[in-house]
C-alpha positions in Angstrom: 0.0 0.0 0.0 1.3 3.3 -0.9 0.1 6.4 1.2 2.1 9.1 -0.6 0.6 12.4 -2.0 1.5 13.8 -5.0 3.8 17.0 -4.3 0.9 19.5 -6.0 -1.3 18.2 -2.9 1.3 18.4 -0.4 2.1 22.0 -1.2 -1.5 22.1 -1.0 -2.1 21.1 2.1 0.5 23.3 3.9 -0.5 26.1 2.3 -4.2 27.0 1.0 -5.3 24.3 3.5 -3.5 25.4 6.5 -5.5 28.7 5.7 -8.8 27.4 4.8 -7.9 25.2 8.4 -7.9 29.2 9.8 -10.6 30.7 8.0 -8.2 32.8 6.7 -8.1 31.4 3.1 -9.2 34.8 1.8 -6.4 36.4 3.6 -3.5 34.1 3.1 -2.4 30.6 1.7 -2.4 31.4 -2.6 -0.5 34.2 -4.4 -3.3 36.5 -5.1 -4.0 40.3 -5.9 -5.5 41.2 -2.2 -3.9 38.4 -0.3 -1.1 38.6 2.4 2.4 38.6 0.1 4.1 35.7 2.9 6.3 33.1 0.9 9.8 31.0 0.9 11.6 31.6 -2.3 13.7 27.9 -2.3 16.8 27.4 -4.8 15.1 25.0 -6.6 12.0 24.0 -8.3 10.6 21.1 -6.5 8.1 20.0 -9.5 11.9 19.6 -11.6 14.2 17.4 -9.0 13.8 14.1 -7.7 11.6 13.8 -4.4 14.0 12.1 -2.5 16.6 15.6 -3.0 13.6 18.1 -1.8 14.5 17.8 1.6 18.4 19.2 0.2 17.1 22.4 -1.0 17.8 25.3 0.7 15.9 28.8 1.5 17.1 31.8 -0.8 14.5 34.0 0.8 11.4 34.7 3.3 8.9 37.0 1.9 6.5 38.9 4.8 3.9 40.9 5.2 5.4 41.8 0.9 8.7 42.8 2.2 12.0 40.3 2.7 12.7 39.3 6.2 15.6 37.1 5.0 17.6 36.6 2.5 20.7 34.1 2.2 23.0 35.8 0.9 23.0 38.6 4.2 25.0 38.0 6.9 22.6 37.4 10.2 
């Protein structure tokens, strides 16, 4: 028996649904005009590398509230 989910769902689920899990799925959880800009900018596109190498990518950015709160290449 296999109980994976495709990667579409997964990305799914922690993102629209965590909202929708809220109420807040008007506010946040999909990139749209109106909706809180809050997203992680990875160095790779996950739909284009093997599963098993997601778990190696690493964070370029975190987006906020529309502004960068942190960014990889800036010293902490």
């Amino acid at each position: 028996m296999d109980d994976t989910i495709s990667l579409e769902d997964a990305i799914r689920v922690m993102t629209l649904g965590g909202a929708y899990s809220m109420r807040k799925e008007n506010e946040f959880g999909s990139i749209e005009k109106g909706k809180a800009a809050n997203m992680v900018v990875l160095d790779q596109n996950l739909f284009e590398i093997d599963p098993d190498s997601i778990i190696d990518c690493k964070v370029v950015y975190i987006i906020f509230a529309g502004k960068i709160v942190y960014d990889a290449k800036m010293p902490e």
